[in-house]
C-alpha positions in Angstrom: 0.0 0.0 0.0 2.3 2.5 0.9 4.4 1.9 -2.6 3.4 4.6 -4.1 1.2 3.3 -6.4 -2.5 3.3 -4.4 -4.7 6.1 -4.4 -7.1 6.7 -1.0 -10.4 5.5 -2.5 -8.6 2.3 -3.4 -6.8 1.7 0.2 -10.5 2.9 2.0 -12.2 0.4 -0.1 -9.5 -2.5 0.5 -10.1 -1.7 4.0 -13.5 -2.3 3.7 -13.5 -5.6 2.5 -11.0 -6.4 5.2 -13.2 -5.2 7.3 -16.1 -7.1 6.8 -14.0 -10.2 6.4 -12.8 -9.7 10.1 -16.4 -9.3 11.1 -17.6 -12.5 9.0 -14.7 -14.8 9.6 -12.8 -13.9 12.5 -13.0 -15.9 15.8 -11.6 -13.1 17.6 -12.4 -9.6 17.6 -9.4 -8.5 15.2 -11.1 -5.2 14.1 -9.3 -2.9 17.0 -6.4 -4.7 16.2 -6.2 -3.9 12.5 -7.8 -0.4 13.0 -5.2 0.6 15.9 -2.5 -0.8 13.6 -2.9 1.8 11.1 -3.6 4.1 13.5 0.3 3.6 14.3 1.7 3.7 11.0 -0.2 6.9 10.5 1.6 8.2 13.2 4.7 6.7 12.3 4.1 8.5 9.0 3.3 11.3 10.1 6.7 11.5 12.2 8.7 10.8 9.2 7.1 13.9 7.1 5.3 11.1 4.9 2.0 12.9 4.5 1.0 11.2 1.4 1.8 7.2 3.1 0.3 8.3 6.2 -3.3 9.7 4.2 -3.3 6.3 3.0 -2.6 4.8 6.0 -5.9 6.8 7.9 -8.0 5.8 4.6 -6.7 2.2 5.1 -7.7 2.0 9.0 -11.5 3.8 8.1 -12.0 1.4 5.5 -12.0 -1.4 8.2 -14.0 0.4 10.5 -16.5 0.7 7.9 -16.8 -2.3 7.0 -16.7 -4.2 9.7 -19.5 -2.1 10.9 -21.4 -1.8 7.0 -24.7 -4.4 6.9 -24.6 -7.7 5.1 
């Protein structure tokens, strides 16, 4: 993801699926885990002066919260 080669919309909406995966599939609740990883690597980002990897990281993390919370 953080390549160079992903847009937002496309790291949100890969989220998403992961997302509802996680809620489908997963025997434990994975979804804070996932979530508060990006959270990190935002920050981690962020610290590095890596806006652009760090936007993609915050899409990423919101995409997973979406879906794990989005209706079947």
């Amino acid at each position: 993801m953080l390549s160079g080669q992903t847009t937002e919309d496309r790291a949100f909406s890969y989220g998403c699926g992961m997302g509802r995966v996680i809620r489908k599939r997963a025997k434990l609740p994975l979804m804070p885990a996932f979530v508060g990883f990006d959270f990190l690597r935002t920050l981690y980002s962020l610290s590095r002066g890596k806006i652009g990897p760090a936007m993609l990281c915050a899409a990423h993390g919101r995409g997973v919260f979406a879906g794990y919370q989005a209706p079947d």
